[in-house]
GUTIFI-351603 format. One record per residue: residue number from 1; x, y negated, z negated of N, C-alpha, C in turn. Coordinates in nm, 4 decimals, decimal comma. Layout:
<recs>
 pos       nX       nY       nZ      caX      caY      caZ       cX       cY       cZ
 NUM        X        Y        Z        X        Y        Z        X        Y        Z
...
</recs>
This chain:
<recs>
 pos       nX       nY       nZ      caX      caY      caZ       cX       cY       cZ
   1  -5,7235  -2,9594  14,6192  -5,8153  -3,0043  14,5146  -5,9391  -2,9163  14,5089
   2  -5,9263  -2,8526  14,6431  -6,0892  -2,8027  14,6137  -6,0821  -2,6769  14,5335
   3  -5,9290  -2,5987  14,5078  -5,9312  -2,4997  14,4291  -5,8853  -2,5261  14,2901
   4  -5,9113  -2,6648  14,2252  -5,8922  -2,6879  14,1348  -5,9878  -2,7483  14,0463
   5  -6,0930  -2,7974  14,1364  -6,2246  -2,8437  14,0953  -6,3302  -2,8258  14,1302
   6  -6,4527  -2,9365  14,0989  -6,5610  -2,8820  14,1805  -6,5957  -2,9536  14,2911
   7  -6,6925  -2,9353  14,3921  -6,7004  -2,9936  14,5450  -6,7486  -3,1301  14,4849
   8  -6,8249  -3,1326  14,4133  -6,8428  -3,2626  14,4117  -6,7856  -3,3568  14,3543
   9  -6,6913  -3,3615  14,2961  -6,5887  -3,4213  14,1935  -6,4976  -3,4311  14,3730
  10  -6,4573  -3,3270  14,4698  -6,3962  -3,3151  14,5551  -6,4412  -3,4476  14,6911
  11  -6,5747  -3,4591  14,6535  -6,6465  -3,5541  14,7399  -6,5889  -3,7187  14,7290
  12  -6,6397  -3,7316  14,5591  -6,6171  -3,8822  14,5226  -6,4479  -3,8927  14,5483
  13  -6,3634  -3,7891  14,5661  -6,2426  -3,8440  14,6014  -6,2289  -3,8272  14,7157
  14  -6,2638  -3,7735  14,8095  -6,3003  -3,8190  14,9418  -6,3275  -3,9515  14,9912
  15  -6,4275  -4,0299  14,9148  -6,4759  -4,0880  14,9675  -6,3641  -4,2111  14,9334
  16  -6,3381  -4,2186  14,7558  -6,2319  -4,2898  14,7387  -6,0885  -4,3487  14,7974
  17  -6,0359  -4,1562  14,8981  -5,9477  -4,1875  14,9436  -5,9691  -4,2439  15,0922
  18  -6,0685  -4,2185  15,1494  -6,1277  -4,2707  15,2843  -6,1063  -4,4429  15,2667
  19  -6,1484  -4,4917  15,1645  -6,1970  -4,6016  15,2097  -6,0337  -4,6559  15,1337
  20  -5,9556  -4,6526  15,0375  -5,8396  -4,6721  14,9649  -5,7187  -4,7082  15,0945
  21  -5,7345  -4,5840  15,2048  -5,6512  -4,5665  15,3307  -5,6006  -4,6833  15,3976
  22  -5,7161  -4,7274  15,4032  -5,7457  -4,9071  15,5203  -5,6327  -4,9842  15,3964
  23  -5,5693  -4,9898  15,2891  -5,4721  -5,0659  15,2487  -5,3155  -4,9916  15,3144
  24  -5,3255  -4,8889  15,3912  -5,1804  -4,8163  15,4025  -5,1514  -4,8375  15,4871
  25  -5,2634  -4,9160  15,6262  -5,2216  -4,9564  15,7601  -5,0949  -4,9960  15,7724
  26  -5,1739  -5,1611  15,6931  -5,0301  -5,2658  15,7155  -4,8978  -5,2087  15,7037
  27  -4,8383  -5,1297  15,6160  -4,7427  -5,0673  15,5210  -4,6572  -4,9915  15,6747
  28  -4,7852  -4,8908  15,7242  -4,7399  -4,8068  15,8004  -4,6993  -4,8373  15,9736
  29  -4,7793  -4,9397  15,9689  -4,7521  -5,0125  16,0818  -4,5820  -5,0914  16,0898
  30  -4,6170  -5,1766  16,0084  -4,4319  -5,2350  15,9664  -4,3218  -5,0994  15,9829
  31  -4,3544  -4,9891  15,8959  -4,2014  -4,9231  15,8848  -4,2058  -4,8600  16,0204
  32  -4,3068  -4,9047  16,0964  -4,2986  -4,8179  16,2028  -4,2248  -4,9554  16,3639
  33  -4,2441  -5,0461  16,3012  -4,2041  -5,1405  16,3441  -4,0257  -5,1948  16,3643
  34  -4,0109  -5,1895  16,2038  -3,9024  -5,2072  16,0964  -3,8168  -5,1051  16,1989
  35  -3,8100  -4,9951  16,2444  -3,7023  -4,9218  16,2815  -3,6505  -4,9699  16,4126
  36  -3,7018  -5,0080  16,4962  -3,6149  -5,0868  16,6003  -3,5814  -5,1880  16,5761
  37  -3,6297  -5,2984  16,4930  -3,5697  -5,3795  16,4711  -3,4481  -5,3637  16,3793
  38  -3,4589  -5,3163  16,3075  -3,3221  -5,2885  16,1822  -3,2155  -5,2479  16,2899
  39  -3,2543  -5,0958  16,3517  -3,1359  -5,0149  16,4388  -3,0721  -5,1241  16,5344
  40  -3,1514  -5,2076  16,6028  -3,0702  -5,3478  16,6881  -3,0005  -5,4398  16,6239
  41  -3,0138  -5,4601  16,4475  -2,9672  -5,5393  16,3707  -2,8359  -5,5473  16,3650
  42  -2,7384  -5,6056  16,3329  -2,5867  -5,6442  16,2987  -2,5869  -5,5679  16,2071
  43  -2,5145  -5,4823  16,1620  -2,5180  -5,3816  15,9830  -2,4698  -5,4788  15,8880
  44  -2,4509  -5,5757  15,9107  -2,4268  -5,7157  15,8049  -2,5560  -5,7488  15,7927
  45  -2,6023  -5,7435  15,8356  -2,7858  -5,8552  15,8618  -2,9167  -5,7534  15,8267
  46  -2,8633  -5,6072  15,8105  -2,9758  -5,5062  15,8154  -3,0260  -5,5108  15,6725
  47  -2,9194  -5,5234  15,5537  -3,0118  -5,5375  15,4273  -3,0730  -5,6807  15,4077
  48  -3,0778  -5,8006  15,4511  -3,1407  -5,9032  15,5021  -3,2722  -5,8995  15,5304
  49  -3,2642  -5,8276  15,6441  -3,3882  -5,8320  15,7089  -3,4572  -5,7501  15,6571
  50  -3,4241  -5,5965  15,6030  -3,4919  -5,5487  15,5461  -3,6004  -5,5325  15,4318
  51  -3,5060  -5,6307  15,3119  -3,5792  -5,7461  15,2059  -3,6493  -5,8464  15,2574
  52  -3,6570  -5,8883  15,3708  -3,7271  -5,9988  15,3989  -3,8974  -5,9162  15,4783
  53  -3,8581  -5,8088  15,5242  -3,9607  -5,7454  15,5628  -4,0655  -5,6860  15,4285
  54  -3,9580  -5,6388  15,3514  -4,0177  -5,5457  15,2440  -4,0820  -5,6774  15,1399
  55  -4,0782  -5,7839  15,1214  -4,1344  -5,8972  15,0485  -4,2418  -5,9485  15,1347
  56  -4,2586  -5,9492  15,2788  -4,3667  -5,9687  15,3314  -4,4415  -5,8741  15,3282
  57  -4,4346  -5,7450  15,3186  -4,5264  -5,6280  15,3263  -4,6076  -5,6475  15,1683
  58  -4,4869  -5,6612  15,0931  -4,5212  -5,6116  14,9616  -4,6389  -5,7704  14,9286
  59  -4,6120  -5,8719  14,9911  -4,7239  -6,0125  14,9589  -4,8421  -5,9960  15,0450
  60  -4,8470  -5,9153  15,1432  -4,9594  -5,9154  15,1876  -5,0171  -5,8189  15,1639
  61  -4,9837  -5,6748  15,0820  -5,0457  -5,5568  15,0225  -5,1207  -5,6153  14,9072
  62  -5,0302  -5,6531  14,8201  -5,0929  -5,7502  14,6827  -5,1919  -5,7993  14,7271
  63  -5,1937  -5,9229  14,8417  -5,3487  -5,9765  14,8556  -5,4266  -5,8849  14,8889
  64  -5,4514  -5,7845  14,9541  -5,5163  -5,6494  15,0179  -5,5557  -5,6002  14,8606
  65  -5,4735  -5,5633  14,7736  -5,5212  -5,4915  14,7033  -5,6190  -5,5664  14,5827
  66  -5,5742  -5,6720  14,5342  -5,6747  -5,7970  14,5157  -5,7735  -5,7549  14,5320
  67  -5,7901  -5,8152  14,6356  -5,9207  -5,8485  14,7241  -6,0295  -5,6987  14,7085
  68  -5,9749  -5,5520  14,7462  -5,9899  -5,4592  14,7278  -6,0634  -5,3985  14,5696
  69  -5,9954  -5,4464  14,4858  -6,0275  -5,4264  14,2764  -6,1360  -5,5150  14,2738
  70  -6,1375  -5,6367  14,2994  -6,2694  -5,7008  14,2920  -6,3602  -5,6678  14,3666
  71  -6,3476  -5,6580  14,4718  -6,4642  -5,6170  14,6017  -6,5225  -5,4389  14,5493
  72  -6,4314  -5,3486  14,5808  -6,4336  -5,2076  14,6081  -6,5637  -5,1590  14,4567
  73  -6,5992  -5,2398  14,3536  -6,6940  -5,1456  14,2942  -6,8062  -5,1497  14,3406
  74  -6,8680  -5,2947  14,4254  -6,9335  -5,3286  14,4869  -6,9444  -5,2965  14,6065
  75  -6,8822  -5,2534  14,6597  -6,8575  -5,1811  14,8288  -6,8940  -5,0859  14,8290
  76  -6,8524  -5,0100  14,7428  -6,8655  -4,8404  14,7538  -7,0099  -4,8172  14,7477
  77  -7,0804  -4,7953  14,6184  -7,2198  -4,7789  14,6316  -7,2742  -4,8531  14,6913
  78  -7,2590  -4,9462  14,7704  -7,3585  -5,0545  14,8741  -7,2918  -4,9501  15,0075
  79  -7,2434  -4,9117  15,0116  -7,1956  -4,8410  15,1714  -7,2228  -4,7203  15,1965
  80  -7,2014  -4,6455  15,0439  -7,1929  -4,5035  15,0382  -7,3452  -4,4681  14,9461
  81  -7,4124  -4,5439  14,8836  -7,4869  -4,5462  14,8090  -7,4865  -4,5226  14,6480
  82  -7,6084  -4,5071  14,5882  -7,5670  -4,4730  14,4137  -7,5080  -4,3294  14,3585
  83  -7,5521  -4,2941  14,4770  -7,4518  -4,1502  14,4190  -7,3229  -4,1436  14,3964
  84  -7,2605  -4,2035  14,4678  -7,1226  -4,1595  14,4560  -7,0288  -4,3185  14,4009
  85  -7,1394  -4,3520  14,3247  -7,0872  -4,4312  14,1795  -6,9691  -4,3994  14,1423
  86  -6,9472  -4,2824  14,1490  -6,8118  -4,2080  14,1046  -6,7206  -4,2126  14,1641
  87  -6,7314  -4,2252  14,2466  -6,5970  -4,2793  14,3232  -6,4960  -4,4009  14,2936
  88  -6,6077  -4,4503  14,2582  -6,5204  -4,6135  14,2102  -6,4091  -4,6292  14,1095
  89  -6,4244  -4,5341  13,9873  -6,3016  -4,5029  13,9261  -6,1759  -4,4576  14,0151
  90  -6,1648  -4,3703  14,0746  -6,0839  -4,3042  14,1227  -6,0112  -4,3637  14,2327
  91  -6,0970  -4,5056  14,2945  -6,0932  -4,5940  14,3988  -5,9534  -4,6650  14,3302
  92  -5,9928  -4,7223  14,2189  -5,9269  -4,8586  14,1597  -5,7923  -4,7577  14,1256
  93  -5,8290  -4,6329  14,0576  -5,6768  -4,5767  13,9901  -5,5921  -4,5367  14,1483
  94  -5,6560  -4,5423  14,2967  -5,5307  -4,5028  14,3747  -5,5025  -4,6489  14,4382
  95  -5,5280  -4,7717  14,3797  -5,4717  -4,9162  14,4540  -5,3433  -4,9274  14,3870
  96  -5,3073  -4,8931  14,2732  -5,1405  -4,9585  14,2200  -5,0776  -4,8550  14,3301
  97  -5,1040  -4,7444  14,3685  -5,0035  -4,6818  14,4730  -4,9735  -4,6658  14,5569
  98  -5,0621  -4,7936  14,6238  -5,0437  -4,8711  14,7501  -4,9354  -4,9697  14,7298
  99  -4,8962  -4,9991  14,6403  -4,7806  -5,0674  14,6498  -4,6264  -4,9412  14,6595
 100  -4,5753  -4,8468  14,5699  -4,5293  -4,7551  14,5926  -4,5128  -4,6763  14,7479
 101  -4,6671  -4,6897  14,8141  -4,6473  -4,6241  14,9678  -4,5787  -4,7292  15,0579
 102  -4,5915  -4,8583  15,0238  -4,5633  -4,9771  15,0719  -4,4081  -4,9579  15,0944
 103  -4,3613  -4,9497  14,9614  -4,1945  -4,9423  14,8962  -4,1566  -4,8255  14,9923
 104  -4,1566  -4,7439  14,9582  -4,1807  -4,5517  15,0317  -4,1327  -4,6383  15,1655
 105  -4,2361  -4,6645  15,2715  -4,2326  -4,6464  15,4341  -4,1216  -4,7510  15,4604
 106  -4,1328  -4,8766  15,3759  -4,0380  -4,9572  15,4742  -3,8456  -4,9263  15,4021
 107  -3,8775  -4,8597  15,3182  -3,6880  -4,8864  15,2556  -3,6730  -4,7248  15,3486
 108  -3,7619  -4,6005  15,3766  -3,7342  -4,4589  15,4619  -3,7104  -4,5463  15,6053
 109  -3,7829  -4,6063  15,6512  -3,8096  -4,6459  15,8053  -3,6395  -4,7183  15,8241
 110  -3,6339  -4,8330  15,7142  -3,4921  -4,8855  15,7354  -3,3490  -4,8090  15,6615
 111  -3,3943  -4,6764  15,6897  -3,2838  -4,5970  15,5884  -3,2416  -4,4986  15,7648
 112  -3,3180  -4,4668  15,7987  -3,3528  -4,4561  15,9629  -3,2731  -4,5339  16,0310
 113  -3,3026  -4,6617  16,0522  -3,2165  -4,7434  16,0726  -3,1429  -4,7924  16,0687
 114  -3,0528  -4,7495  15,9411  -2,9106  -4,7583  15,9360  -2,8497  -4,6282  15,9411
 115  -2,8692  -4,5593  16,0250  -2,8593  -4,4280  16,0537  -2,8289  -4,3808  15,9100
 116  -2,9384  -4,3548  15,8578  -2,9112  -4,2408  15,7396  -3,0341  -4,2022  15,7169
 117  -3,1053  -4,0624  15,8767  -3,2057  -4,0518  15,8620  -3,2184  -3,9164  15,7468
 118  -3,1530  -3,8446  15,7307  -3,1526  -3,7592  15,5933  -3,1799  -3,8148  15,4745
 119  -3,1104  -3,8817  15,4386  -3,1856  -3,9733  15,3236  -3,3172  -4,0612  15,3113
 120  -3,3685  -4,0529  15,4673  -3,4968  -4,1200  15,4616  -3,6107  -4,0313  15,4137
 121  -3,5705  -3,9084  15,4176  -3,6736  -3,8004  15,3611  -3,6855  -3,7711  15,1862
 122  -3,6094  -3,8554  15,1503  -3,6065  -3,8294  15,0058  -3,7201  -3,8940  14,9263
 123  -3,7652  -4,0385  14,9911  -3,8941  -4,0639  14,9240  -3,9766  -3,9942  14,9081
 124  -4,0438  -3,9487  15,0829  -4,1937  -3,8626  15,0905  -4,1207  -3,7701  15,0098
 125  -4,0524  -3,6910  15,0324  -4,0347  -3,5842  14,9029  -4,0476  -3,5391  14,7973
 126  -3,9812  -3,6867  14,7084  -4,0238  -3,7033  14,5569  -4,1900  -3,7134  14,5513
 127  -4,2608  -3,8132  14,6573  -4,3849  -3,7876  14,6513  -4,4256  -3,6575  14,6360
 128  -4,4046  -3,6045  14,6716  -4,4623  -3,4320  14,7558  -4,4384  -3,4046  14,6074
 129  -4,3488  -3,3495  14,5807  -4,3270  -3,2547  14,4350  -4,3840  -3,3328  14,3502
 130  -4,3618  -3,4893  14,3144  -4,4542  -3,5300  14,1828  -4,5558  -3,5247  14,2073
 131  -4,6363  -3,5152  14,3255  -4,8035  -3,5230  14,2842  -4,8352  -3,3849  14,3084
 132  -4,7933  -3,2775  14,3609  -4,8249  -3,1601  14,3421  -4,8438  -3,1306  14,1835
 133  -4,7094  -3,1431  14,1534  -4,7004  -3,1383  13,9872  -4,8192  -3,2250  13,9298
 134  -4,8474  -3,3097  13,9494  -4,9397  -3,3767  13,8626  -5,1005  -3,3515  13,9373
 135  -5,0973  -3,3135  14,0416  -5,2249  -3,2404  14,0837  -5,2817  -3,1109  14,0154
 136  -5,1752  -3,0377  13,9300  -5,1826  -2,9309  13,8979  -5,1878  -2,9960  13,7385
 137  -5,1644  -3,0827  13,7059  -5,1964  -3,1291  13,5431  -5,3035  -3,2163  13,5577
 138  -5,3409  -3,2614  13,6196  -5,4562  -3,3358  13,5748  -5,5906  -3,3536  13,6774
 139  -5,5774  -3,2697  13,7860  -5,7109  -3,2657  13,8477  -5,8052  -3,1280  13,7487
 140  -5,8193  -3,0226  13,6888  -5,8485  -2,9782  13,6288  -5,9352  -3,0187  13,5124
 141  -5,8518  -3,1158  13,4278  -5,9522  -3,1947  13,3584  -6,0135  -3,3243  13,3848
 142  -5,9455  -3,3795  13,5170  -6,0107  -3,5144  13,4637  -6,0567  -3,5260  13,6272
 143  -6,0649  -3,4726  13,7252  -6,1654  -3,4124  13,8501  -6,0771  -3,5207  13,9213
 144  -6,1875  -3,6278  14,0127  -6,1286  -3,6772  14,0956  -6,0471  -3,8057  14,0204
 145  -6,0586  -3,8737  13,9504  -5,9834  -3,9380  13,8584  -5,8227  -3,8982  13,8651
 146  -5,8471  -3,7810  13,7731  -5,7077  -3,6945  13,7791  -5,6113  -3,7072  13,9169
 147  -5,6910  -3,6556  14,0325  -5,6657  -3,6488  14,1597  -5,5833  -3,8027  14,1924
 148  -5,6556  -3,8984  14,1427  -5,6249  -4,0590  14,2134  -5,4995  -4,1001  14,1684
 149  -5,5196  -4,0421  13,9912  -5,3951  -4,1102  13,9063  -5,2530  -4,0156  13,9856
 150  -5,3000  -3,9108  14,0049  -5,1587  -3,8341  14,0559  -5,1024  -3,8837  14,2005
 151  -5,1915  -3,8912  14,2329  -5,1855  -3,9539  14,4365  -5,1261  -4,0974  14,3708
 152  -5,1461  -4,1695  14,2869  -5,0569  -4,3015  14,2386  -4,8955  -4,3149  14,2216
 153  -4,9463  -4,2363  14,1167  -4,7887  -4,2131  14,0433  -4,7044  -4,1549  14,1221
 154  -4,7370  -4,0331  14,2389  -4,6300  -4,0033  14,3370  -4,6302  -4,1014  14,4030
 155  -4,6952  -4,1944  14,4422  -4,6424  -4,2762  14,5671  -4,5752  -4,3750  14,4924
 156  -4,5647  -4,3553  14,3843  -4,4889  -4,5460  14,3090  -4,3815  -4,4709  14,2803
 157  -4,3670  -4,3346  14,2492  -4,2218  -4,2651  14,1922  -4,1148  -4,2180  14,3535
 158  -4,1994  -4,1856  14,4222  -4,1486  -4,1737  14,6178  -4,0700  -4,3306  14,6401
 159  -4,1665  -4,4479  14,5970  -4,1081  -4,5649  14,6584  -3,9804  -4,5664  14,5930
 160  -4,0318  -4,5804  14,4494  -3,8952  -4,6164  14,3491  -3,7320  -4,5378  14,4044
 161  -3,7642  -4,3847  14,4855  -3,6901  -4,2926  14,5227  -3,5708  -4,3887  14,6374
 162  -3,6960  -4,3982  14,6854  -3,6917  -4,4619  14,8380  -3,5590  -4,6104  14,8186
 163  -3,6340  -4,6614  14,7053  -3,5843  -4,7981  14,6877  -3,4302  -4,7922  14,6735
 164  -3,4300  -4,6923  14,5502  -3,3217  -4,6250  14,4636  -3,1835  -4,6219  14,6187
 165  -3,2334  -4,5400  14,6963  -3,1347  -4,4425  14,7561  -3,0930  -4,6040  14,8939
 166  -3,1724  -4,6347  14,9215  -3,1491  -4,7861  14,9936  -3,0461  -4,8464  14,9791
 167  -3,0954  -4,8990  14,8446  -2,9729  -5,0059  14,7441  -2,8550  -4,9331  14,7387
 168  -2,8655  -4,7935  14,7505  -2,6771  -4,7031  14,7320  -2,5961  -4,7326  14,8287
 169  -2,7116  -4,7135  14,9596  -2,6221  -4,6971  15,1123  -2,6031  -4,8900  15,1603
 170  -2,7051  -4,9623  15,1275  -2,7048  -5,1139  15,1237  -2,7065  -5,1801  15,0068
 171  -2,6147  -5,2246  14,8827  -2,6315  -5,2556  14,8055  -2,6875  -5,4192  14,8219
 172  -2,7758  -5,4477  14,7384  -2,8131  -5,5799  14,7131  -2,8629  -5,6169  14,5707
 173  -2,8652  -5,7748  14,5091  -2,9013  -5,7885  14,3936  -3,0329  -5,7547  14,4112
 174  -3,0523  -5,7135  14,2566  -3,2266  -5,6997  14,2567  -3,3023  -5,8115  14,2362
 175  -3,2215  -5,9280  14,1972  -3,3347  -6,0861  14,2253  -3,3975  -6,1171  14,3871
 176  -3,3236  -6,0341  14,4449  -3,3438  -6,0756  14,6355  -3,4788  -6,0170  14,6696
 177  -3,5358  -5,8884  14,6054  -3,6381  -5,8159  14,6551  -3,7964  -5,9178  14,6415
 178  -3,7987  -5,9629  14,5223  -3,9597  -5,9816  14,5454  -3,9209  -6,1270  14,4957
 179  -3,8299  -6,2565  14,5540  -3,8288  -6,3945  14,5067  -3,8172  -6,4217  14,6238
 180  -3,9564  -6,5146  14,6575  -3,9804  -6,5529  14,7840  -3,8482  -6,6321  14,8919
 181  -3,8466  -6,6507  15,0011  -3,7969  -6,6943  15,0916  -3,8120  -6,7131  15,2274
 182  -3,8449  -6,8918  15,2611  -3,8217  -6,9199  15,3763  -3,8480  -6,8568  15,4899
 183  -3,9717  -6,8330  15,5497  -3,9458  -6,7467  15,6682  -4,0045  -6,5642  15,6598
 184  -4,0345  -6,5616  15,5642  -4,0292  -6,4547  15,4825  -4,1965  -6,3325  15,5724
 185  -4,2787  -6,4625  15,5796  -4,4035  -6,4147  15,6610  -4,3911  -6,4294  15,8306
 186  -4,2820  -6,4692  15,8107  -4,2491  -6,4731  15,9756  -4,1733  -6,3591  16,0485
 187  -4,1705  -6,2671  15,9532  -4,1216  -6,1196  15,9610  -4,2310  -6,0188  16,0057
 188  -4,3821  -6,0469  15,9753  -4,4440  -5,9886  16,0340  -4,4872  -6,0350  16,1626
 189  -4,4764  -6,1377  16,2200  -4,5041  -6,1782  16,3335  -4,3823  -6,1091  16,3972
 190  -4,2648  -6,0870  16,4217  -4,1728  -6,0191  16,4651  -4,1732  -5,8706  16,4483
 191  -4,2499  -5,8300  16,3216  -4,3361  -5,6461  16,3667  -4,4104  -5,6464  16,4391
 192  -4,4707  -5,7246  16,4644  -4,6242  -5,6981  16,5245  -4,5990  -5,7212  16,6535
 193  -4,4863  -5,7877  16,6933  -4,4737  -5,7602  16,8481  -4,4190  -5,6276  16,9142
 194  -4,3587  -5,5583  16,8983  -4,3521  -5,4132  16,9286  -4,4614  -5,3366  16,9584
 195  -4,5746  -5,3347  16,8445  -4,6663  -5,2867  16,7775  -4,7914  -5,3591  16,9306
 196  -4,7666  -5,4546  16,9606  -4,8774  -5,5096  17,0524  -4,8270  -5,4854  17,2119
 197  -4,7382  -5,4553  17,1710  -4,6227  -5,4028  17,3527  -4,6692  -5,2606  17,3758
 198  -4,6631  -5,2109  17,2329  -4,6877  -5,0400  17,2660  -4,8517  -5,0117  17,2944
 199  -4,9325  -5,1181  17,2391  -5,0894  -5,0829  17,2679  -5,0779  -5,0785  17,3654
 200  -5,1840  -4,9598  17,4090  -5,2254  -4,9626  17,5382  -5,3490  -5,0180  17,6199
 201  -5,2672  -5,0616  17,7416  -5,4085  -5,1873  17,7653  -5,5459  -5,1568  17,8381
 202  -5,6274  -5,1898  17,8022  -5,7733  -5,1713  17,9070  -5,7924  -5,1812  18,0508
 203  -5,8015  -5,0532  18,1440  -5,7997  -5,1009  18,2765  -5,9240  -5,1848  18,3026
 204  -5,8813  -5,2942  18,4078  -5,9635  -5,3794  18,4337  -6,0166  -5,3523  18,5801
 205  -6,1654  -5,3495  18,5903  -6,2394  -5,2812  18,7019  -6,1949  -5,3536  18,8358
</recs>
């Protein structure tokens, strides 16, 4: 970006994407989770669990990002100050593609897990080439804006990739993905234990 614009147009998306990040945890934490559990799964039970993971990620990103569109115009210049007012556009245009990075990590992580780690590279990929491409169309005119909308649209066109190539190797109806079910948030309590095994603990004096 910085050879496509100017530093300071380069700043407010800095700052945008700094603070935008803290929604990609959750996302990245799960698919990082999601792969031992899937790989131990029954291959009957792996597109199961996988929808049941990917509907809890995807309900608790939504509230994140919520919370984020209302809060974040008000955050930014109270944190960062009035200057970088500007940021706040560019803030709100990279939250729809937090859902897309969402889609992206957990259908690659459980594509991994059903041993088909070659095909797990096809999301980030499509990311990679569409927002290059669209980094090169629209940071030029429309600065960091440009920058946000492109960093969007690759990560929602990566997921869609992601999603796409899933459903080939695990077919399932598409009513199963985002219609709630039973148990459904009790999928992250079963990521998060891995995730709290692998922290490492504080020696005690």
């Amino acid at each position: 970006m910085g050879f496509l614009t100017t530093e300071a147009a380069l700043g407010f998306y800095a700052v945008a994407v700094n603070v935008s990040e803290v929604l990609l945890y959750l996302p990245s934490s799960a698919a990082t989770a999601l792969l031992p559990l899937i790989a131990r799964t029954e291959p009957t039970r792996r597109g199961q669990e996988t929808l049941r993971a990917f509907r809890s990620v995807i309900f608790v990103t939504a509230a994140g990002v919520a919370v984020a569109a209302l809060l974040g115009p008000f955050v930014l210049p109270a944190v960062f100050g009035d200057a970088f007012d500007e940021s706040v556009i560019p803030f709100l245009w990279l939250l729809p593609g937090t859902f897309g990075y969402a889609t992206s990590a957990v259908f690659s992580s459980a594509l991994v897990g059903s041993s088909s780690p070659g095909l797990s590279s096809l999301g980030p990929m499509v990311s990679l080439v569409v927002g290059f491409a669209l980094d090169l169309a629209l940071i030029p005119p429309y600065g960091a804006t440009g920058a946000a909308a492109a960093a969007s649209v690759a990560f929602l066109v990566g997921g869609a990739a992601a999603l796409l190539t899933y459903r080939r190797v695990s077919p399932f109806p598409w009513r199963t993905m985002l219609v709630p079910h039973r148990g459904d948030l009790d999928v992250l309590a079963a990521l998060a234990g891995p995730l709290r095994r692998a922290r490492p603990r504080r020696e005690t004096a």
